[in-house]
C-alpha positions as CSV (number, residue, x, y, z in Angstrom):
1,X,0.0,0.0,0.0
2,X,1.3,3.6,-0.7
3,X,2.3,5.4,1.5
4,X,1.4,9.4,0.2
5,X,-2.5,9.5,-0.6
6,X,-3.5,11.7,-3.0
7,X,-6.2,14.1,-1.0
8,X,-7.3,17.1,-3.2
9,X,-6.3,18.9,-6.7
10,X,-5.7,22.3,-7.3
11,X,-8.3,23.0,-10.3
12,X,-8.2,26.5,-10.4
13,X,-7.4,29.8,-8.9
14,X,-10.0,32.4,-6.9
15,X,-9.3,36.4,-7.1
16,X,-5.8,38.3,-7.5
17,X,-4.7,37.4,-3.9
18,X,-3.5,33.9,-4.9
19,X,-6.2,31.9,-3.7
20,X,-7.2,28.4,-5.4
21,X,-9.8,26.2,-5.7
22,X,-9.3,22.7,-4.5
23,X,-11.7,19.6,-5.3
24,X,-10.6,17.7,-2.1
25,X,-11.1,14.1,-2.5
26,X,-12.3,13.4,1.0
27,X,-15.1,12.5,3.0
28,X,-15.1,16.1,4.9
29,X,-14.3,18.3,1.9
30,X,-12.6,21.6,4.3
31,X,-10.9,18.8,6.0
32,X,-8.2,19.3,3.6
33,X,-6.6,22.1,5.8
34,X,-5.9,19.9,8.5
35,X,-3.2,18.0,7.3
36,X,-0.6,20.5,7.7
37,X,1.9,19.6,5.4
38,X,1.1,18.1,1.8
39,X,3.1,17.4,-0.9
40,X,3.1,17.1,-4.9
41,X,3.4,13.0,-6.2
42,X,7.2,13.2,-5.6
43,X,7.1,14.8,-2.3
44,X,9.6,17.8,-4.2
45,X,7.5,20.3,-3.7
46,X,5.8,21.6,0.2
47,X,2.1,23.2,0.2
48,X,0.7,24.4,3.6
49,X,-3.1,24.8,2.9
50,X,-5.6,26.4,4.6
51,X,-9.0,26.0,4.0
52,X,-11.1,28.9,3.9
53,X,-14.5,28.3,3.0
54,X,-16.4,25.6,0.5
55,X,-18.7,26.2,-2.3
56,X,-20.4,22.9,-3.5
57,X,-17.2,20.1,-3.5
58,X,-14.8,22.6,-3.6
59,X,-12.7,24.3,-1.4
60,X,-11.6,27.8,-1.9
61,X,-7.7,27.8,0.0
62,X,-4.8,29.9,0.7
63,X,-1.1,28.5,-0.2
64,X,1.5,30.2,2.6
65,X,3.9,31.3,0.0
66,X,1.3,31.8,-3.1
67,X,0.2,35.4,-2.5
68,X,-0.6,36.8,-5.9
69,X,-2.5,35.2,-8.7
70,X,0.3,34.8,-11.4
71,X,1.9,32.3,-8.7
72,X,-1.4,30.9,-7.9
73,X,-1.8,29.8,-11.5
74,X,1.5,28.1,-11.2
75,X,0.0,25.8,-9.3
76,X,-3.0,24.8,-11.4
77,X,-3.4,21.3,-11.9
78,X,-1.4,19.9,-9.4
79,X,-2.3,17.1,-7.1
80,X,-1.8,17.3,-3.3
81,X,-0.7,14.4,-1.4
82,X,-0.7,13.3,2.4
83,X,1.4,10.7,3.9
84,X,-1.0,8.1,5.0
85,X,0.1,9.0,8.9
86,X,-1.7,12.2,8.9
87,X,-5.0,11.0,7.4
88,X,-7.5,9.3,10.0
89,X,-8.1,5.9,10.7
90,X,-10.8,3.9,8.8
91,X,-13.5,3.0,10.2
92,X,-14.6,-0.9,9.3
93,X,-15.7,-1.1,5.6
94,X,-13.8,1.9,4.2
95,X,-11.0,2.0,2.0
96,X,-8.7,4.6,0.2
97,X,-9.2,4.5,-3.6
98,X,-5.4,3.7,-4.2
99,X,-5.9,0.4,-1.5
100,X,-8.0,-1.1,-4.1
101,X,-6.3,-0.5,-6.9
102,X,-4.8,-3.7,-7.7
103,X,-6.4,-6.0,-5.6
104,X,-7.1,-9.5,-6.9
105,X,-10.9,-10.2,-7.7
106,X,-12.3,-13.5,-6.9
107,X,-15.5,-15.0,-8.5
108,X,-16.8,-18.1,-6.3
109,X,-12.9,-18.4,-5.0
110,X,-11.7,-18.4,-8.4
111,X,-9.8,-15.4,-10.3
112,X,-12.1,-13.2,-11.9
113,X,-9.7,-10.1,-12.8
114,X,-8.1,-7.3,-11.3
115,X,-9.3,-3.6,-10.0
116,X,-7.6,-1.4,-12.5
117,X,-9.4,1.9,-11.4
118,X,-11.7,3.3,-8.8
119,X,-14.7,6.3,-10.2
120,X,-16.5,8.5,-9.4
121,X,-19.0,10.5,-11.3
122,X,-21.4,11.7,-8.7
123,X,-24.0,8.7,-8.2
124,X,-21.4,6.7,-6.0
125,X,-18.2,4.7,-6.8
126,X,-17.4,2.5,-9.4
127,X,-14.6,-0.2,-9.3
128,X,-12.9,-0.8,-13.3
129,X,-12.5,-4.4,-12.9
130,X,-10.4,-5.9,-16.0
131,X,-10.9,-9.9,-16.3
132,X,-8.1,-12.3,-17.0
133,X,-9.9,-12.1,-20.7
134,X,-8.7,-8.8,-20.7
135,X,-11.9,-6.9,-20.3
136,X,-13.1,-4.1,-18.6
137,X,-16.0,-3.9,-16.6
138,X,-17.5,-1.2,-14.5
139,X,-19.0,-2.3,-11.2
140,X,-21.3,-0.4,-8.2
141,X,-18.8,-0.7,-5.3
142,X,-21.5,-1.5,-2.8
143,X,-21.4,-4.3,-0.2
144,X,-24.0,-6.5,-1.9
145,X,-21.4,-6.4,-5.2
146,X,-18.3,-6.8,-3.3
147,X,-19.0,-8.9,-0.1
148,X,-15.5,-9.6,1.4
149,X,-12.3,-7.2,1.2
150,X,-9.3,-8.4,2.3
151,X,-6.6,-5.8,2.6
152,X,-4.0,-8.0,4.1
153,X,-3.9,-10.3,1.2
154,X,-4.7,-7.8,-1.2
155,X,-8.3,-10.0,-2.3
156,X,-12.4,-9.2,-2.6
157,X,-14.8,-11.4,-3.6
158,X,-17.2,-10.3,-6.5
159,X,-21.1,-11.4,-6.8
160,X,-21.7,-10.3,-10.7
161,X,-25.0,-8.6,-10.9
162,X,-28.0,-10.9,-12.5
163,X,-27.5,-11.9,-15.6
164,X,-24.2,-10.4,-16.1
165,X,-22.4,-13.7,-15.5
166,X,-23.0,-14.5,-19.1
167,X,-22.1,-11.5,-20.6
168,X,-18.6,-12.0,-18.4
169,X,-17.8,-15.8,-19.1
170,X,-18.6,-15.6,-23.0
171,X,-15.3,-16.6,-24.9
């Protein structure tokens, strides 16, 4: 499991002061001023954000050090990342999205595929499941799909919706 999480992205600035505005990918969107420290993917770069207020799934943010808009735009695009220390603990039956990714998927004990991605469009999340055929399906990632997770040895156990199991197992 990796150890940086990736917890927000920069997707655009707010005003002339060097605000921006983060879409936090967390359960407590302003919570992304908490972590004190986060970092870009390679851990080069330091960003000390504080939240300042949240419009819909965004956060407007201040940068210490980004104080005018040209440096705020600088910025634009980038992904934030927290070590996995400074996030919370799970509670039982949650996961971060990069935990899944990879995991082994098991149909009646048997390999079914591989989670290749983990979605989000609005309606809930999706795992990207590709088979050992080789294809990809998309999958509600719900409890009644996905009854046992196993993070330890890096398994879940898939029921495929009614009538899919045909539609999966052609050759």
């Amino acid at each position: 499991m990796s150890n940086k999480i990736c917890v927000g992205q920069i997707v655009n600035v707010h005003g002339i002061k060097g605000a921006v505005k983060i879409r936090p990918y967390l359960s407590q969107p302003m919570d992304i001023g908490t972590f004190g420290r986060l970092t870009d993917q390679n851990g080069n770069r330091i960003f000390e954000v504080k939240a300042i207020s949240q419009k819909g799934d965004f956060v407007l943010a201040s940068i210490k050090g980004i104080t005018d808009r040209t440096q705020a735009e600088a910025v634009k695009g980038l992904m934030l990342y927290a070590n996995r220390e400074q996030l919370p603990a799970q509670s039982e039956g949650e996961f971060y999205y990069c935990d899944l990714i990879g995991m082994q998927v098991l149909e009646d004990g048997q390999p079914f595929g591989t989670v290749k991605a983990v979605q989000n469009f609005g309606a809930g999340d999706i795992l990207d499941v590709q088979t050992m055929k080789g294809r990809i399906f998309s999958f509600d990632f719900s409890k009644a799909t996905f009854p046992r997770i196993d993070l330890t040895d890096r398994t879940m156990d898939i029921v495929l919706p009614e009538g899919m199991t045909e539609v999966v197992h052609e050759s």
